[in-house]
mmCIF file of the N, C-alpha and C atoms, coordinates in Angstrom:
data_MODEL
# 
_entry.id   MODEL 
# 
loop_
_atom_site.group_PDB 
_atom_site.id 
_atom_site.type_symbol 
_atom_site.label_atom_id 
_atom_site.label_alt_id 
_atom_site.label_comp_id 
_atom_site.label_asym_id 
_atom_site.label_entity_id 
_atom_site.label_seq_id 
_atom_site.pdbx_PDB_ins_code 
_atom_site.Cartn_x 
_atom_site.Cartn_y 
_atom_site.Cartn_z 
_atom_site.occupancy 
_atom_site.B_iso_or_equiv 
_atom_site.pdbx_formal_charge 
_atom_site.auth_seq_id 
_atom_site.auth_comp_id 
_atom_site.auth_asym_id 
_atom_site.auth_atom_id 
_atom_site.pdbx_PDB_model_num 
ATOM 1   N N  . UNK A 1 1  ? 93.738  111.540 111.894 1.00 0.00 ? 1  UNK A N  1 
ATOM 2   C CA . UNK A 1 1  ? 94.156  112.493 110.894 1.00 0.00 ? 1  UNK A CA 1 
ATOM 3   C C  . UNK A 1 1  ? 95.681  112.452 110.870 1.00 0.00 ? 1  UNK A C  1 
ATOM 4   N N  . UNK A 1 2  ? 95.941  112.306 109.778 1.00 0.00 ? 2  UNK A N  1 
ATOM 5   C CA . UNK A 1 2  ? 97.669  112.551 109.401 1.00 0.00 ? 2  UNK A CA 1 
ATOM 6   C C  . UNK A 1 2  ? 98.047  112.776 108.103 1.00 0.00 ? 2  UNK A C  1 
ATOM 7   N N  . UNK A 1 3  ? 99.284  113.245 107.920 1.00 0.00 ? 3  UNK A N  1 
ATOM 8   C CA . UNK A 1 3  ? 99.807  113.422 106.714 1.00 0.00 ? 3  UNK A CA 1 
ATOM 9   C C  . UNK A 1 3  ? 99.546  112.238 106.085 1.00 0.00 ? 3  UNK A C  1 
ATOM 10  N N  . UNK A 1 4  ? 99.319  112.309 104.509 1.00 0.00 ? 4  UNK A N  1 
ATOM 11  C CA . UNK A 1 4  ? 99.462  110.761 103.431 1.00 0.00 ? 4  UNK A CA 1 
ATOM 12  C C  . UNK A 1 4  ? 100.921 110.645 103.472 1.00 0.00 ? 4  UNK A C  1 
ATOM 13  N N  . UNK A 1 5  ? 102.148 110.803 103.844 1.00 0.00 ? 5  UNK A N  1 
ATOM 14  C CA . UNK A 1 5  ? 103.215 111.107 104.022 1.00 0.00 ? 5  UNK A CA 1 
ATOM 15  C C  . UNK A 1 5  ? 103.312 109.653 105.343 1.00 0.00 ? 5  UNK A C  1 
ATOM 16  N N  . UNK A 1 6  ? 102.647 109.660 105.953 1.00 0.00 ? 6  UNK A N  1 
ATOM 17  C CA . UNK A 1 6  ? 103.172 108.861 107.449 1.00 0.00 ? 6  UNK A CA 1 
ATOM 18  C C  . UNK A 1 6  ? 101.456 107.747 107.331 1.00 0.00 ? 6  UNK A C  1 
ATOM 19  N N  . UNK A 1 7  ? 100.744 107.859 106.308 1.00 0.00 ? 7  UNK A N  1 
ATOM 20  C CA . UNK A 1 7  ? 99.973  106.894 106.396 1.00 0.00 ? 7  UNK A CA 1 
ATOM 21  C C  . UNK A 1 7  ? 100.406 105.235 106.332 1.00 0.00 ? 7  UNK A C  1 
ATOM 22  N N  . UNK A 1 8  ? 101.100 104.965 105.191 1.00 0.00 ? 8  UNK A N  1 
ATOM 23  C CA . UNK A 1 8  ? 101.891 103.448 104.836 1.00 0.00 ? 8  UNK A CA 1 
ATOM 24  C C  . UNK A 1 8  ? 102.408 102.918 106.669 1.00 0.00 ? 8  UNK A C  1 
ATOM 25  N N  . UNK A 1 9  ? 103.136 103.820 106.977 1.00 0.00 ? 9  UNK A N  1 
ATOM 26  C CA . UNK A 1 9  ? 103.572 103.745 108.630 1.00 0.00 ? 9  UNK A CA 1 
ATOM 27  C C  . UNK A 1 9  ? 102.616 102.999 109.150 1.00 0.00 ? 9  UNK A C  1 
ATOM 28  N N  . UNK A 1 10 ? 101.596 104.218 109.438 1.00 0.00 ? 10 UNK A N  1 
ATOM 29  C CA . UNK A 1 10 ? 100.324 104.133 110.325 1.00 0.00 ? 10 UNK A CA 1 
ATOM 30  C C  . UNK A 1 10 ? 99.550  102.709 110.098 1.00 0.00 ? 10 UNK A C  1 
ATOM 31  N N  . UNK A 1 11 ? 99.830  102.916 108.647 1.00 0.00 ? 11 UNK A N  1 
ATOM 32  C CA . UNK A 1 11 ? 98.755  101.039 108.138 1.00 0.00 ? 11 UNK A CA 1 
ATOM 33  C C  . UNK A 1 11 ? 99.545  100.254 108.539 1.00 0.00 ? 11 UNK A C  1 
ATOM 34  N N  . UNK A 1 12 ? 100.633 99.880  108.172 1.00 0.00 ? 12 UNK A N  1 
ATOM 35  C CA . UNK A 1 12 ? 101.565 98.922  108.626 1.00 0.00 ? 12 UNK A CA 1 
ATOM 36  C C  . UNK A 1 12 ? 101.876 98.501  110.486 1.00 0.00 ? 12 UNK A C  1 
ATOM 37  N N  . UNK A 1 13 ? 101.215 99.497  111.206 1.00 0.00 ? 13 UNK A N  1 
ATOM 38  C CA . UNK A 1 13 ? 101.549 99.710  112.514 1.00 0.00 ? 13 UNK A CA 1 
ATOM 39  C C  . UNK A 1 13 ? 99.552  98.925  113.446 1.00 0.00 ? 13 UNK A C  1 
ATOM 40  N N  . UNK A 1 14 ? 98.560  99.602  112.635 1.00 0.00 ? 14 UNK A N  1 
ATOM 41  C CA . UNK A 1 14 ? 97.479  99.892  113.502 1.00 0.00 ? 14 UNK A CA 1 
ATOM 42  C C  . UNK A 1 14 ? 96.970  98.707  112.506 1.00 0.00 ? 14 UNK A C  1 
ATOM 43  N N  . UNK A 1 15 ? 96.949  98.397  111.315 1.00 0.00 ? 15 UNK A N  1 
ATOM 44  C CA . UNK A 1 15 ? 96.047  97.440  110.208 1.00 0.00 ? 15 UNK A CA 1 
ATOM 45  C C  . UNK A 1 15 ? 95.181  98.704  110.162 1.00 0.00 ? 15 UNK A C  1 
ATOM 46  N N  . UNK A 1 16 ? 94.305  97.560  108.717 1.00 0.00 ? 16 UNK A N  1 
ATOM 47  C CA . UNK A 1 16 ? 93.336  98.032  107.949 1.00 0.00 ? 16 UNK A CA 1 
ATOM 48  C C  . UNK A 1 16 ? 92.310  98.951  108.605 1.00 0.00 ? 16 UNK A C  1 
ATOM 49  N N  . UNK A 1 17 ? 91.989  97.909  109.923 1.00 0.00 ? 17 UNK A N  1 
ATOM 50  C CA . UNK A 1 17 ? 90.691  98.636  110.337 1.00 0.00 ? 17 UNK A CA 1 
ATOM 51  C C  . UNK A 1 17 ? 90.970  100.340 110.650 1.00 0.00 ? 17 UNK A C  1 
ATOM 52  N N  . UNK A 1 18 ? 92.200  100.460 110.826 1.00 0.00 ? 18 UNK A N  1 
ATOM 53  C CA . UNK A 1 18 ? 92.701  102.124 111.905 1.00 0.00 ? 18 UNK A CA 1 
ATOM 54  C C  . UNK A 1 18 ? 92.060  103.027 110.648 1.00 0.00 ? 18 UNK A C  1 
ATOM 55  N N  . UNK A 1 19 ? 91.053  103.953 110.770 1.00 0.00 ? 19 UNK A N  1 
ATOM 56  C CA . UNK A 1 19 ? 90.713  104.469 109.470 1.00 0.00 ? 19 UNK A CA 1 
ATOM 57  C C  . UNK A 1 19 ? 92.015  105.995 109.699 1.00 0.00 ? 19 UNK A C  1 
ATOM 58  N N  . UNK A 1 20 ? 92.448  106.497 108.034 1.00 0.00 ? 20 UNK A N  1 
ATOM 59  C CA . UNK A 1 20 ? 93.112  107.326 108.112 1.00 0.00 ? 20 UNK A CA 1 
ATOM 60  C C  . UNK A 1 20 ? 92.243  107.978 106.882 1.00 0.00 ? 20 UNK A C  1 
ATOM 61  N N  . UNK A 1 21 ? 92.408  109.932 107.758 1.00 0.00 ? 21 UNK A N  1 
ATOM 62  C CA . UNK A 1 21 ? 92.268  110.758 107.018 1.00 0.00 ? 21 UNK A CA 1 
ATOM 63  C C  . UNK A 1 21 ? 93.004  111.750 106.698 1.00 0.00 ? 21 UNK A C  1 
ATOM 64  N N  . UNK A 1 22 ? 93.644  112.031 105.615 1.00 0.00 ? 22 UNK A N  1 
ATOM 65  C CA . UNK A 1 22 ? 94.850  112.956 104.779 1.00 0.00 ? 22 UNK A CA 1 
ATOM 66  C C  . UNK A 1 22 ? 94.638  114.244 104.410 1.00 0.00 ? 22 UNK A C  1 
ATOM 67  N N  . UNK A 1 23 ? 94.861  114.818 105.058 1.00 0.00 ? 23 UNK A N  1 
ATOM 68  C CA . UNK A 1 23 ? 94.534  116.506 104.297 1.00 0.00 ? 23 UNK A CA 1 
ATOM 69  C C  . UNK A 1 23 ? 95.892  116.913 103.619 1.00 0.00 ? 23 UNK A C  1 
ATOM 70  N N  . UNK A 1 24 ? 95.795  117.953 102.826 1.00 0.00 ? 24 UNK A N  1 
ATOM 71  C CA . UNK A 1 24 ? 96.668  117.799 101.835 1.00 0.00 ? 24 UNK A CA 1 
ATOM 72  C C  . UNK A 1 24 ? 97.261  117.689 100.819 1.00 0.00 ? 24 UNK A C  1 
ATOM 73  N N  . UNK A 1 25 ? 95.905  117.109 100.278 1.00 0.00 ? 25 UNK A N  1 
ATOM 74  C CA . UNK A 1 25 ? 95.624  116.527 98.667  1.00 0.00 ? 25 UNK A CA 1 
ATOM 75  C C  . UNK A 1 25 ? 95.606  118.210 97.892  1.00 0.00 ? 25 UNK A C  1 
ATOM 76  N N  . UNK A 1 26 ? 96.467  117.444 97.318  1.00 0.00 ? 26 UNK A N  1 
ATOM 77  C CA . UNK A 1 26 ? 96.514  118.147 95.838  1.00 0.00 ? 26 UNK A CA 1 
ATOM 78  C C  . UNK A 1 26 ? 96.769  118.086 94.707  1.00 0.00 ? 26 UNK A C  1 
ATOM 79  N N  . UNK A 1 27 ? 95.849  117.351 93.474  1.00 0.00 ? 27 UNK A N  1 
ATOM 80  C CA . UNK A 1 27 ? 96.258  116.732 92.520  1.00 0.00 ? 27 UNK A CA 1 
ATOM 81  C C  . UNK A 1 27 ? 97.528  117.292 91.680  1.00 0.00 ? 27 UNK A C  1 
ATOM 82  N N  . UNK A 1 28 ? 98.319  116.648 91.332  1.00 0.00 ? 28 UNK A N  1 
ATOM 83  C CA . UNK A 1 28 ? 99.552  116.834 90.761  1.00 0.00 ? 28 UNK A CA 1 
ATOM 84  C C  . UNK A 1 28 ? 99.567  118.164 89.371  1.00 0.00 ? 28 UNK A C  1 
ATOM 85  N N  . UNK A 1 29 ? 100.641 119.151 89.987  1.00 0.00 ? 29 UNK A N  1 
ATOM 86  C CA . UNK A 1 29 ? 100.153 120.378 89.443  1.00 0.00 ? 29 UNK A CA 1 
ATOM 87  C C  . UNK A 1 29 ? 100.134 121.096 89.917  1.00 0.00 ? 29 UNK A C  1 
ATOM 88  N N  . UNK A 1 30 ? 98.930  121.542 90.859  1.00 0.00 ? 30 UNK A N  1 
ATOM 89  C CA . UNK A 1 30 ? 98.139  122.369 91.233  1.00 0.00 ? 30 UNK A CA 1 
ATOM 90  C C  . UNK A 1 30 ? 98.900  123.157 92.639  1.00 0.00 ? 30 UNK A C  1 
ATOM 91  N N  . UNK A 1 31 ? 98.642  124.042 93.148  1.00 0.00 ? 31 UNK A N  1 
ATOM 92  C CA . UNK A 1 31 ? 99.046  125.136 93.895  1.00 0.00 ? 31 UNK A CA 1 
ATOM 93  C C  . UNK A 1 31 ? 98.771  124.449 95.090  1.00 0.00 ? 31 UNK A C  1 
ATOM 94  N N  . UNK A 1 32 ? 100.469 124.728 95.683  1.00 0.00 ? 32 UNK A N  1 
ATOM 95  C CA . UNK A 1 32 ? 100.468 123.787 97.348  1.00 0.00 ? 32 UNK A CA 1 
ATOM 96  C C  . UNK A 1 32 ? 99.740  124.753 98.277  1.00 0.00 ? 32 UNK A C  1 
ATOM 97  N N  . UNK A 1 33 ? 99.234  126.088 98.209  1.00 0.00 ? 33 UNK A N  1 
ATOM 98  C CA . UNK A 1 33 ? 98.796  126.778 99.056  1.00 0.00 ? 33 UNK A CA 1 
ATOM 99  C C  . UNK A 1 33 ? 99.807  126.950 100.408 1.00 0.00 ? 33 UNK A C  1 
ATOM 100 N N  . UNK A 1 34 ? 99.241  126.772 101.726 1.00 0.00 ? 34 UNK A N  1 
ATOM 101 C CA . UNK A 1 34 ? 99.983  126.810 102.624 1.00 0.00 ? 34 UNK A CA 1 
ATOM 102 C C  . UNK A 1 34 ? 100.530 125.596 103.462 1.00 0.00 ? 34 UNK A C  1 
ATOM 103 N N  . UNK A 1 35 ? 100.105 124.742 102.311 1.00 0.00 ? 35 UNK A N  1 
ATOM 104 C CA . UNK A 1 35 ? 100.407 122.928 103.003 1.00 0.00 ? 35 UNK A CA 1 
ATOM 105 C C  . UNK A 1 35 ? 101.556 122.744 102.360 1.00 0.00 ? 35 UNK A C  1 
ATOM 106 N N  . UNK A 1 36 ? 102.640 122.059 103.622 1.00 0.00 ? 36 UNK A N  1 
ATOM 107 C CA . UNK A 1 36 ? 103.684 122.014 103.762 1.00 0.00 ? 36 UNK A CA 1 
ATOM 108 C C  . UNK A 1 36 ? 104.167 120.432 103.089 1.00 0.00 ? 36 UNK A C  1 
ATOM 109 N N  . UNK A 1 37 ? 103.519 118.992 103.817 1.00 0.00 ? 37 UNK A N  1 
ATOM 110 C CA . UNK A 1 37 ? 102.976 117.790 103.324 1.00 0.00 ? 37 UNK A CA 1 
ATOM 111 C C  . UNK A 1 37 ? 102.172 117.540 102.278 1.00 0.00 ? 37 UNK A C  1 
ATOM 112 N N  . UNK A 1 38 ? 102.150 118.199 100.988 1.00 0.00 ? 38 UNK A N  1 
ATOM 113 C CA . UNK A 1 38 ? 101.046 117.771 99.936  1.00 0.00 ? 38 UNK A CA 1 
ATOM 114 C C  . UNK A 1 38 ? 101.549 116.652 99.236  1.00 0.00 ? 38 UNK A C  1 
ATOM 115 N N  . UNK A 1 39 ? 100.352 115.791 99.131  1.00 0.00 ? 39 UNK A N  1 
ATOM 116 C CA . UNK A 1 39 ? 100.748 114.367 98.317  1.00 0.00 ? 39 UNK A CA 1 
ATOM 117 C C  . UNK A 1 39 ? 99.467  114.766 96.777  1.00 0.00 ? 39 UNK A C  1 
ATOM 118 N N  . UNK A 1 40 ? 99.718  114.243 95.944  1.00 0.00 ? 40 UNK A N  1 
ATOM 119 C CA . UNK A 1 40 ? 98.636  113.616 95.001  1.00 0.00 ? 40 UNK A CA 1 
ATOM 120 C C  . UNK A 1 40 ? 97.480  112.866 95.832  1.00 0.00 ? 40 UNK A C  1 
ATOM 121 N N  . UNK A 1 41 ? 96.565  112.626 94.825  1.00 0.00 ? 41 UNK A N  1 
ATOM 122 C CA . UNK A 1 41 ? 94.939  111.595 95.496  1.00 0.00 ? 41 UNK A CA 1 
ATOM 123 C C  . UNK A 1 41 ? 95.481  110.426 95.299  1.00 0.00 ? 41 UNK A C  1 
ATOM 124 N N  . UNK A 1 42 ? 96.702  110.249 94.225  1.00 0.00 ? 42 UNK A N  1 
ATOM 125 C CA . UNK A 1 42 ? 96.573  108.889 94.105  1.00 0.00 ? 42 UNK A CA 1 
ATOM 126 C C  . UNK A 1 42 ? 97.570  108.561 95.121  1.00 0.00 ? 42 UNK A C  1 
ATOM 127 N N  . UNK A 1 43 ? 98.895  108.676 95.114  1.00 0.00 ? 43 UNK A N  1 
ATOM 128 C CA . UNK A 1 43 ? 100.038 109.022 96.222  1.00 0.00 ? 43 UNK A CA 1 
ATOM 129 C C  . UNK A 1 43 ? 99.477  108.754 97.671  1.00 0.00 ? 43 UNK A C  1 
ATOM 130 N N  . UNK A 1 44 ? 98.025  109.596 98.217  1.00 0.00 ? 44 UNK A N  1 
ATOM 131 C CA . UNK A 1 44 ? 97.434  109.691 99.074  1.00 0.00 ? 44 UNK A CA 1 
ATOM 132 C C  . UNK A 1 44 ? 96.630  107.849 99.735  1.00 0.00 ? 44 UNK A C  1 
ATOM 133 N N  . UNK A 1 45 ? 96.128  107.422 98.374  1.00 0.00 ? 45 UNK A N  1 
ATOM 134 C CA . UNK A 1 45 ? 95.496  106.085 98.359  1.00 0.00 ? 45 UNK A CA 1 
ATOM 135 C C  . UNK A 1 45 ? 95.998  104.890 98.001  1.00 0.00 ? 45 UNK A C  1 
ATOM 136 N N  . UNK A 1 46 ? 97.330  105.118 97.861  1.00 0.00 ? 46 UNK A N  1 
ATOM 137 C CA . UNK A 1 46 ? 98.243  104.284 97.735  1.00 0.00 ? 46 UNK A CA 1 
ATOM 138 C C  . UNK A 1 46 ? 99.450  104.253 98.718  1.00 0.00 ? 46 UNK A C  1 
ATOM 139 N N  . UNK A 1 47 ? 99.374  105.198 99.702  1.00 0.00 ? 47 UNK A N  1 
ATOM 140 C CA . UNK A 1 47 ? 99.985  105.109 100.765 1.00 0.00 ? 47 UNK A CA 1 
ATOM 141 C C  . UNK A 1 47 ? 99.076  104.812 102.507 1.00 0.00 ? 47 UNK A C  1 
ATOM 142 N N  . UNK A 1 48 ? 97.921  103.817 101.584 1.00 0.00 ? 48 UNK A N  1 
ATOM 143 C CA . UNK A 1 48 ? 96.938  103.821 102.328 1.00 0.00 ? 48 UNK A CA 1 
ATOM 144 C C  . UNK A 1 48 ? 95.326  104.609 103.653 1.00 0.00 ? 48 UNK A C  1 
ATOM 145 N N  . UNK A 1 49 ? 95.467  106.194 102.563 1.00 0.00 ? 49 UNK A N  1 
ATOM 146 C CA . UNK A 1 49 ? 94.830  107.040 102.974 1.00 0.00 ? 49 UNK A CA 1 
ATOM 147 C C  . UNK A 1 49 ? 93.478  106.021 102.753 1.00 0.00 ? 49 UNK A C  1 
ATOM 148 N N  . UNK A 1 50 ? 92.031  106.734 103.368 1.00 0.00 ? 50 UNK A N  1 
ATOM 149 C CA . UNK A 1 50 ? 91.112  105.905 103.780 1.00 0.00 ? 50 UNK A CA 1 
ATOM 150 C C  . UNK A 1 50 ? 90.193  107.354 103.077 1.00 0.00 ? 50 UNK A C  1 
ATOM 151 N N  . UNK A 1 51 ? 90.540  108.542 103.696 1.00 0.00 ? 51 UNK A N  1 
ATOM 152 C CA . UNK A 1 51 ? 89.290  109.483 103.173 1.00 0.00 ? 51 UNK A CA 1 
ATOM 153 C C  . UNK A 1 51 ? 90.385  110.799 102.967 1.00 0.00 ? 51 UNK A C  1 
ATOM 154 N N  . UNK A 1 52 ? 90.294  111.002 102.264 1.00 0.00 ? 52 UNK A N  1 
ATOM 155 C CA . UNK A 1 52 ? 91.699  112.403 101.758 1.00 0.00 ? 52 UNK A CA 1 
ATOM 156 C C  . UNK A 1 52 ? 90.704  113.862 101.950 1.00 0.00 ? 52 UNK A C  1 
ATOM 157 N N  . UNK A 1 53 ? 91.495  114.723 102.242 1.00 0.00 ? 53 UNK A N  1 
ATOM 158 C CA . UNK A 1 53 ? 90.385  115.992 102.507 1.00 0.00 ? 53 UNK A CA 1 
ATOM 159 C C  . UNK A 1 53 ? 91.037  117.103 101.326 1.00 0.00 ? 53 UNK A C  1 
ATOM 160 N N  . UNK A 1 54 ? 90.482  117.478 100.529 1.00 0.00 ? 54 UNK A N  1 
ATOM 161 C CA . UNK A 1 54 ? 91.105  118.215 99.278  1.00 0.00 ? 54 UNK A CA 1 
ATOM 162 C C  . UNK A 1 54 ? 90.017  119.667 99.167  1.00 0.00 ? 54 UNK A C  1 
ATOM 163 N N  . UNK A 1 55 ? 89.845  120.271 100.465 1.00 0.00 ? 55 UNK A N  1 
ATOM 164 C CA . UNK A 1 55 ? 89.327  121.765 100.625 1.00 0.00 ? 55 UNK A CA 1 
ATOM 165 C C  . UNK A 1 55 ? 89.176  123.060 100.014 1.00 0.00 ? 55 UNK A C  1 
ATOM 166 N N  . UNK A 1 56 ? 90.432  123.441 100.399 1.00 0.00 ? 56 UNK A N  1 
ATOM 167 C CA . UNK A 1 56 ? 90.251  124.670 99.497  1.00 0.00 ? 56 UNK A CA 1 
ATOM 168 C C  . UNK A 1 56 ? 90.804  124.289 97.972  1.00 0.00 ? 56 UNK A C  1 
ATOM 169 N N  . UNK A 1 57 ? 91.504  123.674 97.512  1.00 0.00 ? 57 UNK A N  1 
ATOM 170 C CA . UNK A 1 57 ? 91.477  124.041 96.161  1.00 0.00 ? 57 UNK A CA 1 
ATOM 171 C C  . UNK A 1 57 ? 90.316  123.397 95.541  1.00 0.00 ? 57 UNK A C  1 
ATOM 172 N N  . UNK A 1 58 ? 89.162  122.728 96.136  1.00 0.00 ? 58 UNK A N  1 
ATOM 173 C CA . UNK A 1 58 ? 88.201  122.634 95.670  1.00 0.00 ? 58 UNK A CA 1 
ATOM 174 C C  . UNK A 1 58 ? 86.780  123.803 95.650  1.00 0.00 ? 58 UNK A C  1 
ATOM 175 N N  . UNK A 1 59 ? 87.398  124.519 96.929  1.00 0.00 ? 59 UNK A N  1 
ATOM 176 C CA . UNK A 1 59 ? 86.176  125.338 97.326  1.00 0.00 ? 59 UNK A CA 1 
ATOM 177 C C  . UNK A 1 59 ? 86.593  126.532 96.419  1.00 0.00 ? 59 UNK A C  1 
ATOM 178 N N  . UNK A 1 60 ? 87.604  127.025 96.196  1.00 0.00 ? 60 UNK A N  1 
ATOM 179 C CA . UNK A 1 60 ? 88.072  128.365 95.589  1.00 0.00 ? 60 UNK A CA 1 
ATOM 180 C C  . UNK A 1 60 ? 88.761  127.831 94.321  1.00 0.00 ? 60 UNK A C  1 
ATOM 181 N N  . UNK A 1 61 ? 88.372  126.807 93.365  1.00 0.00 ? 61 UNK A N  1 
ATOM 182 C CA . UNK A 1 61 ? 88.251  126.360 92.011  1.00 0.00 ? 61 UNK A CA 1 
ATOM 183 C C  . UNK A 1 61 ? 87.077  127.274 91.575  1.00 0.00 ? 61 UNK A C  1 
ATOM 184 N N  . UNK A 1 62 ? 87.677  127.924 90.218  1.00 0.00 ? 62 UNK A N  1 
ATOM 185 C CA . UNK A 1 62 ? 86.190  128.331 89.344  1.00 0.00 ? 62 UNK A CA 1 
ATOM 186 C C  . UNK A 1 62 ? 85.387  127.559 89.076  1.00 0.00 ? 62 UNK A C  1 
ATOM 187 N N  . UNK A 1 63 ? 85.665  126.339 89.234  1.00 0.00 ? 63 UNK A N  1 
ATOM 188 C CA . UNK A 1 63 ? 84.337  125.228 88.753  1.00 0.00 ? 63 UNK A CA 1 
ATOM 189 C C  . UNK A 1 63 ? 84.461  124.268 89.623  1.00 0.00 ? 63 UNK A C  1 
ATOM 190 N N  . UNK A 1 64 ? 84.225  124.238 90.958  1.00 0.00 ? 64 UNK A N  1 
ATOM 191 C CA . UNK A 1 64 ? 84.516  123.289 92.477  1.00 0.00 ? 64 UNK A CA 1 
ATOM 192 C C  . UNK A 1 64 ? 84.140  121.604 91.689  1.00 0.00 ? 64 UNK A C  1 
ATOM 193 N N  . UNK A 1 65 ? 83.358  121.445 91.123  1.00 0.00 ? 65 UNK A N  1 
ATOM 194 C CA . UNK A 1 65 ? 82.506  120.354 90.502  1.00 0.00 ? 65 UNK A CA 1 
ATOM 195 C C  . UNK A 1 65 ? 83.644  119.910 89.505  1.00 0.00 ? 65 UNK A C  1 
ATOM 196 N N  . UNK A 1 66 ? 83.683  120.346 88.848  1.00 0.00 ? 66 UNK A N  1 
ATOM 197 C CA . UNK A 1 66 ? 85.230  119.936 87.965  1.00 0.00 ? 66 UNK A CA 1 
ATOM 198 C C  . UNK A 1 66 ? 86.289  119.370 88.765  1.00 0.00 ? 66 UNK A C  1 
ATOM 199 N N  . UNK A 1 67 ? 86.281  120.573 89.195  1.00 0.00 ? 67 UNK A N  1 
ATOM 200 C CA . UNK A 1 67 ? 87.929  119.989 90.172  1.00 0.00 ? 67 UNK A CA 1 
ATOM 201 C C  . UNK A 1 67 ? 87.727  119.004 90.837  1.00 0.00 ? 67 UNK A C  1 
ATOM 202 N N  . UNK A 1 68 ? 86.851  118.797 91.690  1.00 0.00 ? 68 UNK A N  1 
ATOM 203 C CA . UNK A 1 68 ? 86.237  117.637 92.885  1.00 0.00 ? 68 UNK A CA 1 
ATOM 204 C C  . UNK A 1 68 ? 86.511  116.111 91.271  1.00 0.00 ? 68 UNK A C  1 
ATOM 205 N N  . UNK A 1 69 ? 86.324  116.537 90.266  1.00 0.00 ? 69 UNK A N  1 
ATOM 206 C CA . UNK A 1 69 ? 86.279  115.306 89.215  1.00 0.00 ? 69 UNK A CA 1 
ATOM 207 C C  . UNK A 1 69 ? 87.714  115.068 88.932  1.00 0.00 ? 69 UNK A C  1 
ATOM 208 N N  . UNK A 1 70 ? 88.324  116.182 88.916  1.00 0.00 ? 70 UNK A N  1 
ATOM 209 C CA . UNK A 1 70 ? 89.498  115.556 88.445  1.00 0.00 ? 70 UNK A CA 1 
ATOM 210 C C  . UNK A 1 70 ? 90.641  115.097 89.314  1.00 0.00 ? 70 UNK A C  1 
ATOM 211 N N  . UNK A 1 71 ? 90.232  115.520 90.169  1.00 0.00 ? 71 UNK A N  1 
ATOM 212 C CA . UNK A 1 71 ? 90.729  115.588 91.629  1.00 0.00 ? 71 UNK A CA 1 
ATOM 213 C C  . UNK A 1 71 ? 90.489  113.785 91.627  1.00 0.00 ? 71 UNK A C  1 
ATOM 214 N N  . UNK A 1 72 ? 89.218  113.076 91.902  1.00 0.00 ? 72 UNK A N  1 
ATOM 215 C CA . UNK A 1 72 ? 89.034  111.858 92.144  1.00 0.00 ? 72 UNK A CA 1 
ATOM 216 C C  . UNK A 1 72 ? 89.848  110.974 90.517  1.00 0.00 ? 72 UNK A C  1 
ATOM 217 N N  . UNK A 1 73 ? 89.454  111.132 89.498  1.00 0.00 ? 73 UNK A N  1 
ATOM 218 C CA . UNK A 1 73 ? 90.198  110.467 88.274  1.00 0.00 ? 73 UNK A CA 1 
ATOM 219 C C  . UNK A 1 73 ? 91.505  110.392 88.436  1.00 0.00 ? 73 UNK A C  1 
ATOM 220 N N  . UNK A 1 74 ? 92.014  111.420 88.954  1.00 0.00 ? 74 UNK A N  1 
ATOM 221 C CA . UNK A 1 74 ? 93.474  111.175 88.899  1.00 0.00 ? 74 UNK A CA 1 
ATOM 222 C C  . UNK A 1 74 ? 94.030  110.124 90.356  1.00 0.00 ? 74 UNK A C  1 
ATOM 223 N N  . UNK A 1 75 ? 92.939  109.089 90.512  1.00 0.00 ? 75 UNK A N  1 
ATOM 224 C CA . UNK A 1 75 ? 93.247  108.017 91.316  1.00 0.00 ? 75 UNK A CA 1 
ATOM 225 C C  . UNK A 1 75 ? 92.647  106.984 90.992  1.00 0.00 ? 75 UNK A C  1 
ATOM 226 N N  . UNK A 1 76 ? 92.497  107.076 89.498  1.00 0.00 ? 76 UNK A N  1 
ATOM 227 C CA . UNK A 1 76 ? 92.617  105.802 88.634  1.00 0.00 ? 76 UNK A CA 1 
ATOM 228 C C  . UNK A 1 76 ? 93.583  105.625 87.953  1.00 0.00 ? 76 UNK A C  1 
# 
């Protein structure tokens, strides 16, 4: 687990196989809450995040299902 912030590092240091997971995510926009390190999904998977954890602003979205969608699109 680490910031998407120090992932590129981490890949460049451990390779592909080292799996990394990013909490943090917060699609561009949206309310940093109490995370200090927030990257974008895409930011996140392009700095070689592996599985991004995007929690509460998915769980406390009026429409969790939406958000969880736009949340992933905006890493195309």
């Amino acid at each position: 687990m680490c910031s998407a912030r120090e992932a590129s590092r981490l890949r460049a240091e451990h390779g592909e196989g080292f799996c990394l997971v990013t909490p943090g995510i917060r699609p561009a926009g949206s309310d940093r809450g109490d995370q200090e390190r927030v990257v974008t999904p895409l930011d996140a998977v392009r700095q070689g995040a592996h599985y991004l954890v995007i929690g509460r602003p998915i769980t406390q979205a009026a429409d969790p299902l939406q958000y969880w969608r736009v949340s992933i699109m905006s890493c195309c």
